[in-house]
C-alpha positions in Angstrom: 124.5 102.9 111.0 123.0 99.4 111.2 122.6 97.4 107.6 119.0 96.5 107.5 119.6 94.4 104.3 122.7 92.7 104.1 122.1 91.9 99.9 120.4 95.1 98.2 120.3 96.1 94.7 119.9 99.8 93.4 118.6 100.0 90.3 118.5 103.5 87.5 115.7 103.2 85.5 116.0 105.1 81.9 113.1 104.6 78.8 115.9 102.3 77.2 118.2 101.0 79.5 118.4 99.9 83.4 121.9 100.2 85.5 121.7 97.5 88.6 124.2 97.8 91.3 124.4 95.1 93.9 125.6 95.5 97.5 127.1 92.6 99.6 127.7 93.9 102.9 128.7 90.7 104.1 131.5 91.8 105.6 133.3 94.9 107.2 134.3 96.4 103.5 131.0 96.3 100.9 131.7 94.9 97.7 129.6 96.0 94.8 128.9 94.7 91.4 127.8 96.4 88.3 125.5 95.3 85.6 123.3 97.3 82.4 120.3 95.5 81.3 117.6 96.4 78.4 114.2 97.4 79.1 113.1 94.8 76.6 111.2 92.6 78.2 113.6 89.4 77.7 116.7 91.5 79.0 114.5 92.2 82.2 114.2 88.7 82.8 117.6 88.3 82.4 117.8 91.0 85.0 115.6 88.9 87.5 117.4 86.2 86.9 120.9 87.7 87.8 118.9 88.7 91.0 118.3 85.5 92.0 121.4 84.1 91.2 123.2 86.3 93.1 120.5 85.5 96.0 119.5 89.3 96.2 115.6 89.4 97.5 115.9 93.3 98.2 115.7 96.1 95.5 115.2 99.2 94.8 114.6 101.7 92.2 113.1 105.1 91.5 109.9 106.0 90.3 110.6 107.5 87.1 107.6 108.7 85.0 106.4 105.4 84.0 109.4 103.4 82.6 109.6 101.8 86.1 106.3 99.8 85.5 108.0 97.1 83.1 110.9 96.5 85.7 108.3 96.1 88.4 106.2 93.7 86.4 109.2 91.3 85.4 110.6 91.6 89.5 106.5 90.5 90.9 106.0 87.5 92.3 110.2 86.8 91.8 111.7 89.3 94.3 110.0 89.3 97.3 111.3 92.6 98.6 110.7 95.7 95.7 110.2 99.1 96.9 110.0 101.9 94.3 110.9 104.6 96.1 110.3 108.6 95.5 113.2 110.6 93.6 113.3 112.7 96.6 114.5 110.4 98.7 117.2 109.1 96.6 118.3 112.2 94.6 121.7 112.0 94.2 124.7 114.7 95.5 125.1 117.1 92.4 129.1 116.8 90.7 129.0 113.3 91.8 126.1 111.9 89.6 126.1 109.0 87.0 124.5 106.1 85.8 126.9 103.5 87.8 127.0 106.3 90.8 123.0 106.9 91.2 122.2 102.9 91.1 125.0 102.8 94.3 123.7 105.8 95.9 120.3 104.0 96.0 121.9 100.8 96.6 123.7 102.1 99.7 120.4 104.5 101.2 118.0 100.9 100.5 120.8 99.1 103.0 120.5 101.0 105.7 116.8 101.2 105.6 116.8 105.2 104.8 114.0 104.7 101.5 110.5 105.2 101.9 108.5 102.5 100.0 105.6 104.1 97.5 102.5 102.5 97.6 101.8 99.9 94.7 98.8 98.0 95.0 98.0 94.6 93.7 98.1 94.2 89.7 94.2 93.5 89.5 93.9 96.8 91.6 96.4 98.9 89.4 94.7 97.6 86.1 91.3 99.1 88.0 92.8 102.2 88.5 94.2 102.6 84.7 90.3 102.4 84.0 89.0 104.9 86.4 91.8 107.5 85.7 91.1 106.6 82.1 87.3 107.5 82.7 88.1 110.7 84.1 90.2 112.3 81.3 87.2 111.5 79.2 84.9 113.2 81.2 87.3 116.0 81.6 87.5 115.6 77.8 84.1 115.7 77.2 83.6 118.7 80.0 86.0 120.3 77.5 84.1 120.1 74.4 80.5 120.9 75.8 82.2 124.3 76.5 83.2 124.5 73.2 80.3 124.0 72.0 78.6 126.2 73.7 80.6 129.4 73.2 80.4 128.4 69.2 76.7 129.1 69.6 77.9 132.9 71.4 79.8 133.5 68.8 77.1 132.8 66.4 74.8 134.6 68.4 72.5 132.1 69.7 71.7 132.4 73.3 70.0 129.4 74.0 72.0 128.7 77.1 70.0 132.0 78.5 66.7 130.5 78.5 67.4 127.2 78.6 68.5 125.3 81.9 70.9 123.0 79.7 72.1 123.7 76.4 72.6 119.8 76.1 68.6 118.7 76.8 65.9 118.4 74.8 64.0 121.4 74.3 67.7 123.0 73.4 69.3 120.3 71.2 66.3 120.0 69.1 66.6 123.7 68.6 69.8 123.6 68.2 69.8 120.8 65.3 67.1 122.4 63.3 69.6 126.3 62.9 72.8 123.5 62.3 70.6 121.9 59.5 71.0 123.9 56.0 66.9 123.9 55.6 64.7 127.1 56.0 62.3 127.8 59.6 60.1 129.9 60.6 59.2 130.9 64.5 56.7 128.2 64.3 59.1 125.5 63.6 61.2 126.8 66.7 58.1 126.5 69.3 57.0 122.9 68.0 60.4 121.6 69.3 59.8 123.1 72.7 59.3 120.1 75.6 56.0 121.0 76.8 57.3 121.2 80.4 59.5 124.0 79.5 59.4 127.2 81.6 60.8 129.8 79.1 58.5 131.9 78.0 57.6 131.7 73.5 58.8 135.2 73.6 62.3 134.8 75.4 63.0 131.7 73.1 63.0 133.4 70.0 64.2 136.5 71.2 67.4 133.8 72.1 67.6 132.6 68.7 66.8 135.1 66.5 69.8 137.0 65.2 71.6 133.5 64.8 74.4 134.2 62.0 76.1 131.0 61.3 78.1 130.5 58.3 78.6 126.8 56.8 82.3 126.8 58.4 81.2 127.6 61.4 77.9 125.3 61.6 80.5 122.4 59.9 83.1 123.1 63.2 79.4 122.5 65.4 79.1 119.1 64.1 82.5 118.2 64.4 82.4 119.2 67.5 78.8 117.4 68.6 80.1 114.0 66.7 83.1 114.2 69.3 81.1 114.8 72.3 78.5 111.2 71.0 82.0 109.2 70.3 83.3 110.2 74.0 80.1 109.1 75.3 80.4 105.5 73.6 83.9 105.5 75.0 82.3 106.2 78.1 80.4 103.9 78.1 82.2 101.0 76.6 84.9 101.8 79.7 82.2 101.3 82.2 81.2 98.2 81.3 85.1 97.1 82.0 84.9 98.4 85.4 81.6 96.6 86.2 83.3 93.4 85.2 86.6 94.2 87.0 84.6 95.0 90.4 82.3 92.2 90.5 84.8 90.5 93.2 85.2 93.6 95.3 80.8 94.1 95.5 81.0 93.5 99.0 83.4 96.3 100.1 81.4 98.5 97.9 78.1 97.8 99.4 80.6 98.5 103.0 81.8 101.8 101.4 78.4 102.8 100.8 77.7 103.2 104.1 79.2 106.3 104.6 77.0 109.3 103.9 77.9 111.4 100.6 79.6 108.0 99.2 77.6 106.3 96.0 78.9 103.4 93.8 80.9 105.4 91.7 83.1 107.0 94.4 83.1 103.6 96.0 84.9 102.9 93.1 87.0 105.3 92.4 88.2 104.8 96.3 88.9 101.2 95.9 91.0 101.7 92.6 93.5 104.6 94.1 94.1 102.6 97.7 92.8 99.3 97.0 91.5 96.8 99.7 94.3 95.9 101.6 94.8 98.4 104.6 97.7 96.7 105.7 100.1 99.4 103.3 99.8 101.7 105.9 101.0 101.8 109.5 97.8 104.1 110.6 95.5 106.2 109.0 97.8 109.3 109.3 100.0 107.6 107.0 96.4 106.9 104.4 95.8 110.6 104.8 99.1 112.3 104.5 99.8 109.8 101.3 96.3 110.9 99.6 97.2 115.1 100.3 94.6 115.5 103.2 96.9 116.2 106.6 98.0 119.4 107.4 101.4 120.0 106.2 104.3 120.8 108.4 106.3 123.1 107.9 108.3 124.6 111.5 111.6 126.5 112.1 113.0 128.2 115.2 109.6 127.5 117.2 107.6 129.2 114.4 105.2 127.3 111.8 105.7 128.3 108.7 102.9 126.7 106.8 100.2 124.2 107.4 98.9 123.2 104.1 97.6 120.1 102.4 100.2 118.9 99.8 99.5 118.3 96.1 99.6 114.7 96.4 96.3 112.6 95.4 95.5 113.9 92.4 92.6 111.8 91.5 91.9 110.5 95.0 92.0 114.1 96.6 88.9 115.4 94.0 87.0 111.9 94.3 87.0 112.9 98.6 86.1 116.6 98.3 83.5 115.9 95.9 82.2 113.1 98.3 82.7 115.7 101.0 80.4 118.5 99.7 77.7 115.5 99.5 77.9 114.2 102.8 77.2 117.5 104.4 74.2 118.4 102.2 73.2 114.5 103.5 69.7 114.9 104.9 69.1 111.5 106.1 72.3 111.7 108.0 73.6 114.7 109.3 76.9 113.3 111.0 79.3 115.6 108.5 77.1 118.4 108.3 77.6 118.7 112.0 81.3 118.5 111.6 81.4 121.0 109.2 79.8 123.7 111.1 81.6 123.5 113.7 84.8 123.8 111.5 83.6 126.3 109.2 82.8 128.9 112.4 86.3 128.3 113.4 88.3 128.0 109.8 86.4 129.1 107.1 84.2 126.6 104.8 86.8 125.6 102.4 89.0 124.3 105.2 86.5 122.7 106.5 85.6 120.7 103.6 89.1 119.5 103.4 88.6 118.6 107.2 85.0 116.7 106.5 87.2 114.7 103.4 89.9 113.5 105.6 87.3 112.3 107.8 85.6 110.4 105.6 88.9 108.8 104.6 89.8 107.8 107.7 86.5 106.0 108.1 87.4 104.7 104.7 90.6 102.9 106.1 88.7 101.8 109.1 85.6 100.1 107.5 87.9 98.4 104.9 90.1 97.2 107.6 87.7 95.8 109.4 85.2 95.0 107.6 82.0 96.4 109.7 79.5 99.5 108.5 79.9 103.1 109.0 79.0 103.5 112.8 81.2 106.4 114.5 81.3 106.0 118.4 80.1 109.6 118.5 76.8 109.2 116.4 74.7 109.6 118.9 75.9 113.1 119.9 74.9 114.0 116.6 71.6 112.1 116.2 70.3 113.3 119.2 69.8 116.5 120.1 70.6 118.0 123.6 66.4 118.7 124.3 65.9 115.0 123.5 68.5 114.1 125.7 67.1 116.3 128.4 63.9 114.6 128.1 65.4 111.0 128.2 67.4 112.0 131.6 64.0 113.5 133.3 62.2 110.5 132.1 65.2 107.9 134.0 65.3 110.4 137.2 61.0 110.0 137.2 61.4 106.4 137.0 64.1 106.3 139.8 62.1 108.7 142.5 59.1 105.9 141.7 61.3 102.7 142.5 62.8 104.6 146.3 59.1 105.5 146.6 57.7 102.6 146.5 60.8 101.4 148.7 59.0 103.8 151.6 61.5 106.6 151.3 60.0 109.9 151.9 60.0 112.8 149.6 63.0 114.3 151.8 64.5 111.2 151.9 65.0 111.2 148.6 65.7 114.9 148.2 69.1 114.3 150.9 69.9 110.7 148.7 70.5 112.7 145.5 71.7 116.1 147.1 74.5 113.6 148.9 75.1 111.6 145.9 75.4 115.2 143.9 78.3 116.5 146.7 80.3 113.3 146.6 80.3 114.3 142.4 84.2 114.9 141.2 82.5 116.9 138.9 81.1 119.2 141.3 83.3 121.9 142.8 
Protein backbone atom coordinates (compact mmCIF):
# COMPACT_ATOMS: atom_id res chain seq x y z
CA UNK A 1 0.00 0.00 0.00
CA UNK A 2 1.12 3.65 -0.68
CA UNK A 3 2.67 5.60 2.62
CA UNK A 4 0.55 8.71 2.79
CA UNK A 5 2.82 10.11 5.57
CA UNK A 6 6.34 9.38 5.28
CA UNK A 7 6.97 10.66 9.32
CA UNK A 8 3.83 9.60 11.59
CA UNK A 9 3.68 9.13 15.20
CA UNK A 10 1.13 6.81 17.18
CA UNK A 11 0.54 7.73 20.26
CA UNK A 12 -1.39 5.44 23.62
CA UNK A 13 -3.01 7.66 25.64
CA UNK A 14 -3.57 6.27 29.47
CA UNK A 15 -4.88 8.82 32.70
CA UNK A 16 -1.04 8.84 33.72
CA UNK A 17 1.11 8.15 31.09
CA UNK A 18 1.42 8.48 27.14
CA UNK A 19 3.52 5.83 24.85
CA UNK A 20 4.68 7.64 21.45
CA UNK A 21 5.98 5.64 18.63
CA UNK A 22 7.47 7.28 15.62
CA UNK A 23 7.61 5.95 12.04
CA UNK A 24 10.29 6.87 9.50
CA UNK A 25 9.39 5.32 6.35
CA UNK A 26 12.09 6.92 4.61
CA UNK A 27 13.27 4.16 3.20
CA UNK A 28 12.33 0.49 1.97
CA UNK A 29 12.68 -1.02 5.79
CA UNK A 30 10.63 1.42 8.58
CA UNK A 31 12.57 2.28 11.43
CA UNK A 32 10.71 3.13 14.63
CA UNK A 33 11.48 4.79 17.81
CA UNK A 34 9.96 4.48 21.14
CA UNK A 35 9.37 7.05 23.79
CA UNK A 36 6.94 7.29 27.41
CA UNK A 37 5.94 10.68 28.39
CA UNK A 38 3.80 11.99 31.57
CA UNK A 39 0.48 13.45 31.21
CA UNK A 40 1.75 16.30 33.32
CA UNK A 41 1.55 19.11 31.45
CA UNK A 42 5.45 19.93 31.37
CA UNK A 43 6.17 16.25 30.24
CA UNK A 44 3.64 16.94 27.32
CA UNK A 45 5.59 19.70 26.16
CA UNK A 46 8.43 17.78 26.27
CA UNK A 47 6.52 15.37 24.15
CA UNK A 48 5.84 18.18 21.52
CA UNK A 49 9.00 19.15 21.58
CA UNK A 50 10.55 15.60 20.65
CA UNK A 51 7.95 15.89 17.84
CA UNK A 52 9.39 18.65 16.35
CA UNK A 53 12.76 17.67 16.78
CA UNK A 54 12.39 14.67 15.14
CA UNK A 55 10.46 16.89 12.28
CA UNK A 56 7.18 14.64 12.72
CA UNK A 57 4.05 17.04 11.68
CA UNK A 58 1.63 13.85 11.60
CA UNK A 59 0.11 12.19 14.74
CA UNK A 60 -2.19 10.21 15.89
CA UNK A 61 -3.85 8.97 18.93
CA UNK A 62 -7.10 7.50 20.24
CA UNK A 63 -9.92 9.04 21.70
CA UNK A 64 -9.83 7.65 25.08
CA UNK A 65 -12.61 8.94 27.47
CA UNK A 66 -11.21 12.21 28.03
CA UNK A 67 -7.52 11.86 28.92
CA UNK A 68 -6.77 12.68 25.26
CA UNK A 69 -7.93 16.34 25.67
CA UNK A 70 -4.54 17.46 27.54
CA UNK A 71 -2.33 15.84 24.75
CA UNK A 72 -4.42 17.53 22.11
CA UNK A 73 -4.11 20.95 23.83
CA UNK A 74 -0.19 20.80 24.29
CA UNK A 75 0.04 19.33 20.25
CA UNK A 76 -2.49 22.77 18.85
CA UNK A 77 -1.12 25.23 17.05
CA UNK A 78 2.51 23.08 17.19
CA UNK A 79 1.67 19.99 15.03
CA UNK A 80 -0.10 20.85 12.20
CA UNK A 81 -1.42 17.39 11.40
CA UNK A 82 -3.40 15.74 14.73
CA UNK A 83 -6.13 13.45 14.13
CA UNK A 84 -7.73 11.67 17.10
CA UNK A 85 -9.05 8.89 15.75
CA UNK A 86 -12.06 6.34 16.95
CA UNK A 87 -10.87 3.09 19.04
CA UNK A 88 -12.61 1.20 16.37
CA UNK A 89 -10.53 2.02 13.87
CA UNK A 90 -7.34 1.30 15.60
CA UNK A 91 -8.21 -1.56 17.95
CA UNK A 92 -5.49 -3.60 18.14
CA UNK A 93 -5.17 -7.64 17.14
CA UNK A 94 -6.01 -9.54 20.51
CA UNK A 95 -2.58 -11.75 21.88
CA UNK A 96 -0.55 -9.17 20.28
CA UNK A 97 -1.49 -6.05 22.43
CA UNK A 98 0.73 -3.69 24.54
CA UNK A 99 1.60 -0.40 25.31
CA UNK A 100 4.83 -0.12 22.80
CA UNK A 101 2.66 -2.55 20.32
CA UNK A 102 -0.75 -0.41 20.21
CA UNK A 103 1.17 3.15 19.71
CA UNK A 104 2.97 1.10 16.44
CA UNK A 105 -0.27 -0.46 15.36
CA UNK A 106 -1.64 3.12 15.16
CA UNK A 107 1.54 4.47 14.02
CA UNK A 108 1.61 2.06 11.07
CA UNK A 109 -2.64 2.33 10.15
CA UNK A 110 -1.98 6.62 10.42
CA UNK A 111 0.93 5.93 7.53
CA UNK A 112 -0.91 4.50 5.11
CA UNK A 113 -3.91 6.80 5.47
CA UNK A 114 -6.32 3.82 6.92
CA UNK A 115 -7.63 6.32 10.20
CA UNK A 116 -10.61 8.31 10.07
CA UNK A 117 -10.08 11.77 11.70
CA UNK A 118 -12.97 12.64 14.60
CA UNK A 119 -14.23 15.94 14.35
CA UNK A 120 -12.69 18.58 16.88
CA UNK A 121 -13.76 21.90 16.52
CA UNK A 122 -11.98 25.08 17.25
CA UNK A 123 -11.01 25.61 21.17
CA UNK A 124 -13.44 28.74 21.41
CA UNK A 125 -16.19 26.32 19.94
CA UNK A 126 -15.33 23.31 22.23
CA UNK A 127 -15.29 25.61 25.45
CA UNK A 128 -19.01 26.61 23.95
CA UNK A 129 -20.02 23.24 23.90
CA UNK A 130 -18.68 22.31 27.61
CA UNK A 131 -21.34 25.18 28.52
CA UNK A 132 -24.31 23.89 26.60
CA UNK A 133 -23.76 20.17 27.55
CA UNK A 134 -23.17 21.64 30.98
CA UNK A 135 -26.73 23.39 30.70
CA UNK A 136 -28.42 20.37 29.80
CA UNK A 137 -27.43 17.98 32.69
CA UNK A 138 -28.80 20.76 34.86
CA UNK A 139 -31.94 20.77 33.25
CA UNK A 140 -32.04 17.19 33.13
CA UNK A 141 -31.07 17.64 36.78
CA UNK A 142 -33.59 19.86 37.62
CA UNK A 143 -36.29 17.68 35.36
CA UNK A 144 -35.20 15.12 37.98
CA UNK A 145 -36.02 16.78 41.08
CA UNK A 146 -39.41 18.39 40.01
CA UNK A 147 -40.47 14.63 39.72
CA UNK A 148 -39.41 14.13 42.97
CA UNK A 149 -41.05 16.56 44.23
CA UNK A 150 -43.99 15.93 43.06
CA UNK A 151 -44.43 12.20 43.87
CA UNK A 152 -43.38 13.37 47.67
CA UNK A 153 -46.65 15.27 47.63
CA UNK A 154 -48.52 11.53 46.40
CA UNK A 155 -47.09 10.00 48.89
CA UNK A 156 -48.33 12.54 51.34
CA UNK A 157 -51.51 12.52 49.75
CA UNK A 158 -51.75 15.82 48.19
CA UNK A 159 -53.08 15.81 44.76
CA UNK A 160 -52.56 19.09 43.77
CA UNK A 161 -50.99 18.11 40.47
CA UNK A 162 -54.83 16.84 39.68
CA UNK A 163 -56.36 20.15 39.67
CA UNK A 164 -53.69 22.12 38.98
CA UNK A 165 -52.11 22.56 35.37
CA UNK A 166 -48.55 22.89 37.09
CA UNK A 167 -47.67 21.81 40.38
CA UNK A 168 -44.71 24.40 40.05
CA UNK A 169 -47.12 27.78 39.33
CA UNK A 170 -48.58 30.00 41.41
CA UNK A 171 -51.91 29.04 42.49
CA UNK A 172 -50.05 25.51 43.50
CA UNK A 173 -46.76 26.61 45.08
CA UNK A 174 -48.57 28.97 47.35
CA UNK A 175 -50.65 26.10 48.31
CA UNK A 176 -48.05 24.05 48.50
CA UNK A 177 -45.80 26.39 50.98
CA UNK A 178 -48.64 27.10 53.37
CA UNK A 179 -49.26 22.59 54.21
CA UNK A 180 -44.91 22.64 54.19
CA UNK A 181 -45.15 25.52 56.80
CA UNK A 182 -45.63 24.05 60.58
CA UNK A 183 -48.62 26.75 61.17
CA UNK A 184 -52.45 25.80 61.47
CA UNK A 185 -55.13 26.54 58.14
CA UNK A 186 -58.32 26.35 57.55
CA UNK A 187 -60.19 25.88 53.90
CA UNK A 188 -60.30 29.57 53.82
CA UNK A 189 -56.64 30.08 54.02
CA UNK A 190 -56.33 27.46 51.05
CA UNK A 191 -58.96 29.51 48.56
CA UNK A 192 -57.20 32.99 49.37
CA UNK A 193 -54.00 31.65 47.65
CA UNK A 194 -55.89 30.66 44.59
CA UNK A 195 -54.78 33.06 41.28
CA UNK A 196 -58.05 34.45 40.49
CA UNK A 197 -57.68 33.09 36.84
CA UNK A 198 -57.74 29.62 38.09
CA UNK A 199 -60.18 27.14 36.49
CA UNK A 200 -60.44 24.51 39.23
CA UNK A 201 -63.36 24.58 40.84
CA UNK A 202 -63.24 25.64 45.25
CA UNK A 203 -64.65 22.25 45.62
CA UNK A 204 -62.00 20.00 43.59
CA UNK A 205 -59.12 22.07 45.33
CA UNK A 206 -59.82 21.10 48.73
CA UNK A 207 -61.04 17.88 47.94
CA UNK A 208 -57.12 17.71 46.42
CA UNK A 209 -55.65 18.74 49.62
CA UNK A 210 -57.52 17.61 52.19
CA UNK A 211 -56.30 14.31 53.54
CA UNK A 212 -52.63 15.76 53.30
CA UNK A 213 -50.60 13.66 56.06
CA UNK A 214 -47.14 14.90 56.11
CA UNK A 215 -44.91 14.18 58.90
CA UNK A 216 -41.96 16.79 59.77
CA UNK A 217 -39.40 14.25 58.04
CA UNK A 218 -41.15 14.09 55.24
CA UNK A 219 -42.21 17.98 54.90
CA UNK A 220 -38.10 18.59 55.90
CA UNK A 221 -37.06 16.09 52.61
CA UNK A 222 -39.76 18.80 50.57
CA UNK A 223 -37.59 21.58 51.36
CA UNK A 224 -34.56 19.98 50.71
CA UNK A 225 -35.69 19.10 47.82
CA UNK A 226 -37.43 22.74 46.67
CA UNK A 227 -33.92 24.54 47.91
CA UNK A 228 -32.19 22.25 45.27
CA UNK A 229 -34.54 22.87 42.54
CA UNK A 230 -33.98 27.35 43.41
CA UNK A 231 -29.97 26.66 43.51
CA UNK A 232 -30.17 24.72 39.92
CA UNK A 233 -32.03 27.53 38.65
CA UNK A 234 -29.23 30.16 39.79
CA UNK A 235 -26.83 27.80 38.24
CA UNK A 236 -28.94 28.05 35.38
CA UNK A 237 -28.89 31.05 35.11
CA UNK A 238 -25.40 32.05 36.03
CA UNK A 239 -24.34 29.48 32.98
CA UNK A 240 -26.44 31.43 30.54
CA UNK A 241 -25.07 34.44 31.03
CA UNK A 242 -21.51 32.70 29.90
CA UNK A 243 -23.02 31.61 26.78
CA UNK A 244 -24.44 34.98 25.95
CA UNK A 245 -20.92 36.34 26.27
CA UNK A 246 -19.27 33.45 24.52
CA UNK A 247 -21.78 33.92 21.34
CA UNK A 248 -21.67 37.47 20.98
CA UNK A 249 -19.14 36.87 17.87
CA UNK A 250 -21.17 34.16 16.24
CA UNK A 251 -24.78 36.64 16.41
CA UNK A 252 -24.77 36.67 12.83
CA UNK A 253 -24.88 32.97 12.09
CA UNK A 254 -27.50 32.78 14.69
CA UNK A 255 -29.76 35.38 13.33
CA UNK A 256 -28.84 32.88 9.74
CA UNK A 257 -29.84 29.82 11.73
CA UNK A 258 -32.94 31.37 12.70
CA UNK A 259 -34.19 31.24 9.56
CA UNK A 260 -35.19 27.83 9.41
CA UNK A 261 -38.69 27.18 10.72
CA UNK A 262 -38.84 25.25 14.24
CA UNK A 263 -35.19 26.73 14.97
CA UNK A 264 -35.13 29.65 18.03
CA UNK A 265 -32.00 31.13 19.60
CA UNK A 266 -31.46 28.49 21.93
CA UNK A 267 -31.23 25.55 19.42
CA UNK A 268 -29.27 27.96 17.22
CA UNK A 269 -27.04 27.55 19.93
CA UNK A 270 -26.93 24.49 20.83
CA UNK A 271 -26.23 23.72 16.89
CA UNK A 272 -23.32 26.00 16.61
CA UNK A 273 -21.62 24.55 19.89
CA UNK A 274 -21.78 20.54 18.70
CA UNK A 275 -20.64 21.41 14.77
CA UNK A 276 -19.38 24.74 15.09
CA UNK A 277 -19.10 27.20 12.12
CA UNK A 278 -16.67 25.94 9.91
CA UNK A 279 -18.41 23.47 7.34
CA UNK A 280 -15.30 22.75 5.79
CA UNK A 281 -14.85 19.29 8.45
CA UNK A 282 -16.97 17.68 6.29
CA UNK A 283 -16.65 16.53 2.63
CA UNK A 284 -20.72 16.80 2.13
CA UNK A 285 -23.57 16.82 4.09
CA UNK A 286 -23.91 13.00 4.17
CA UNK A 287 -20.77 12.94 6.12
CA UNK A 288 -22.63 16.08 8.75
CA UNK A 289 -25.55 13.70 8.92
CA UNK A 290 -24.09 10.30 9.30
CA UNK A 291 -21.55 11.97 12.02
CA UNK A 292 -24.60 13.51 14.10
CA UNK A 293 -26.75 9.75 14.04
CA UNK A 294 -29.33 10.97 11.39
CA UNK A 295 -28.59 8.66 8.00
CA UNK A 296 -29.92 5.50 7.66
CA UNK A 297 -27.61 2.84 8.68
CA UNK A 298 -26.30 0.22 6.50
CA UNK A 299 -26.18 -2.84 7.19
CA UNK A 300 -26.21 -5.50 3.76
CA UNK A 301 -25.03 -9.22 3.33
CA UNK A 302 -25.54 -11.64 0.49
CA UNK A 303 -27.89 -9.04 -1.41
CA UNK A 304 -30.13 -8.70 1.68
CA UNK A 305 -30.33 -5.52 4.06
CA UNK A 306 -30.13 -6.35 7.26
CA UNK A 307 -30.89 -3.17 9.10
CA UNK A 308 -31.42 0.40 8.28
CA UNK A 309 -31.32 2.30 11.44
CA UNK A 310 -29.97 5.58 12.67
CA UNK A 311 -26.84 5.01 14.95
CA UNK A 312 -26.52 6.18 18.53
CA UNK A 313 -24.12 8.81 17.65
CA UNK A 314 -25.16 12.62 18.52
CA UNK A 315 -26.10 12.36 21.68
CA UNK A 316 -26.78 15.92 22.46
CA UNK A 317 -26.99 17.18 18.84
CA UNK A 318 -29.47 14.25 17.76
CA UNK A 319 -32.25 15.58 20.78
CA UNK A 320 -31.49 19.40 19.96
CA UNK A 321 -32.68 18.27 15.90
CA UNK A 322 -35.78 16.16 16.87
CA UNK A 323 -36.89 18.59 19.27
CA UNK A 324 -36.42 21.38 16.49
CA UNK A 325 -38.08 18.84 14.22
CA UNK A 326 -41.43 18.30 16.10
CA UNK A 327 -41.48 22.35 15.95
CA UNK A 328 -41.04 22.98 12.46
CA UNK A 329 -43.85 20.84 11.44
CA UNK A 330 -46.38 22.34 13.94
CA UNK A 331 -44.84 25.82 12.12
CA UNK A 332 -47.93 27.70 11.06
CA UNK A 333 -46.35 30.50 9.31
CA UNK A 334 -44.37 28.09 7.27
CA UNK A 335 -45.49 24.96 6.37
CA UNK A 336 -42.34 23.67 4.30
CA UNK A 337 -41.69 20.52 7.07
CA UNK A 338 -45.13 19.97 7.75
CA UNK A 339 -45.46 19.06 4.13
CA UNK A 340 -42.54 16.85 4.27
CA UNK A 341 -43.69 15.03 7.06
CA UNK A 342 -46.90 13.94 5.69
CA UNK A 343 -45.84 12.75 2.99
CA UNK A 344 -43.33 10.56 4.99
CA UNK A 345 -45.43 9.65 7.78
CA UNK A 346 -48.20 8.01 5.08
CA UNK A 347 -45.34 6.00 3.75
CA UNK A 348 -43.13 5.29 7.14
CA UNK A 349 -44.83 5.91 10.12
CA UNK A 350 -44.60 9.36 12.08
CA UNK A 351 -41.63 8.66 14.18
CA UNK A 352 -39.54 7.88 11.03
CA UNK A 353 -40.63 10.66 9.66
CA UNK A 354 -39.54 12.99 12.31
CA UNK A 355 -36.05 11.59 12.06
CA UNK A 356 -36.46 12.33 8.18
CA UNK A 357 -37.82 16.17 8.83
CA UNK A 358 -34.48 16.41 11.48
CA UNK A 359 -31.93 15.36 8.93
CA UNK A 360 -33.46 17.86 6.69
CA UNK A 361 -33.15 20.50 8.71
CA UNK A 362 -29.59 19.60 9.22
CA UNK A 363 -28.63 19.49 5.96
CA UNK A 364 -29.98 23.02 5.48
CA UNK A 365 -28.04 23.68 8.56
CA UNK A 366 -24.70 22.78 6.79
CA UNK A 367 -25.80 24.60 3.76
CA UNK A 368 -26.79 28.03 5.21
CA UNK A 369 -23.63 28.02 7.44
CA UNK A 370 -21.53 27.22 4.45
CA UNK A 371 -22.76 29.72 2.53
CA UNK A 372 -23.81 32.19 4.38
CA UNK A 373 -27.40 33.04 2.67
CA UNK A 374 -31.14 32.50 4.55
CA UNK A 375 -33.22 29.42 4.50
CA UNK A 376 -34.67 29.44 0.90
CA UNK A 377 -35.24 25.69 -0.44
CA UNK A 378 -35.44 25.61 -4.31
CA UNK A 379 -38.70 23.71 -3.78
CA UNK A 380 -40.61 26.38 -1.63
CA UNK A 381 -42.78 27.24 -3.86
CA UNK A 382 -44.24 23.79 -4.40
CA UNK A 383 -45.11 23.97 -0.95
CA UNK A 384 -46.28 27.59 -0.69
CA UNK A 385 -48.51 27.39 -3.43
CA UNK A 386 -51.09 25.25 -3.69
CA UNK A 387 -51.99 23.29 -7.01
CA UNK A 388 -55.61 25.46 -7.38
CA UNK A 389 -53.53 28.62 -7.07
CA UNK A 390 -51.35 27.43 -9.59
CA UNK A 391 -54.22 26.49 -11.78
CA UNK A 392 -55.38 29.90 -11.64
CA UNK A 393 -51.96 31.55 -12.35
CA UNK A 394 -51.63 29.26 -15.61
CA UNK A 395 -55.34 30.23 -16.87
CA UNK A 396 -54.68 33.77 -16.05
CA UNK A 397 -50.99 33.57 -18.52
CA UNK A 398 -52.98 31.40 -21.34
CA UNK A 399 -55.93 34.53 -21.14
CA UNK A 400 -53.24 36.97 -21.49
CA UNK A 401 -51.65 35.05 -24.41
CA UNK A 402 -55.03 34.35 -26.59
CA UNK A 403 -55.41 38.49 -26.06
CA UNK A 404 -51.76 39.32 -27.52
CA UNK A 405 -52.46 36.69 -31.08
CA UNK A 406 -55.85 38.40 -30.97
CA UNK A 407 -54.96 41.50 -31.24
CA UNK A 408 -52.23 40.22 -33.83
CA UNK A 409 -55.51 39.28 -36.17
CA UNK A 410 -55.43 35.57 -35.59
CA UNK A 411 -58.82 34.08 -35.51
CA UNK A 412 -60.34 32.11 -32.86
CA UNK A 413 -59.37 28.83 -34.95
CA UNK A 414 -56.29 30.15 -35.66
CA UNK A 415 -55.31 30.09 -32.37
CA UNK A 416 -57.13 26.91 -31.46
CA UNK A 417 -54.65 24.92 -34.38
CA UNK A 418 -51.42 27.23 -32.80
CA UNK A 419 -51.79 25.62 -29.45
CA UNK A 420 -53.32 22.11 -30.51
CA UNK A 421 -49.86 21.99 -32.85
CA UNK A 422 -47.68 23.30 -30.21
CA UNK A 423 -49.46 20.56 -27.71
CA UNK A 424 -48.52 17.49 -30.51
CA UNK A 425 -44.97 18.55 -31.00
CA UNK A 426 -44.99 18.17 -26.64
CA UNK A 427 -42.28 15.26 -25.60
CA UNK A 428 -44.54 15.00 -22.91
CA UNK A 429 -47.46 14.10 -24.91
CA UNK A 430 -47.73 10.48 -26.11
Amino acid sequence: MEVIYSRACGVDVHKRFIVAVICFSDSAKPKYIHKRFSTFNNQLIKFRNWLIENDCQNVCMESTGKYYIPVYNALEGFISNVVVANPKWVKAIKGEKDDNKDAKWIADLFKLGLVRSSFIPEKDIRILRELTRYLFKLINTRSSEKNRFQNALTVGNCKVDMVFTDTFGKSASSIVNLILSDDDYTDEDILSKVHGRCKASPEDILSAVDGTNLNPHQKARINIVKKHMEYIDSLLDEIQLHINEMVAGYENYIQLLCTIPGINRKSAIIIISEIGIDMSQWSSHRKLTSWAGLAPGCNESAGKKKSVKISRAGVYLKPCLVQVAHAAVKDKKCEYYADKFNRISKRRGKKRAIIAVARKILIAVYHILKTGEIFNPSDMADIETTQKQRIEYIKNNLKNAYNQLSRTGLSEEEIINILLRKSSDSPYLE
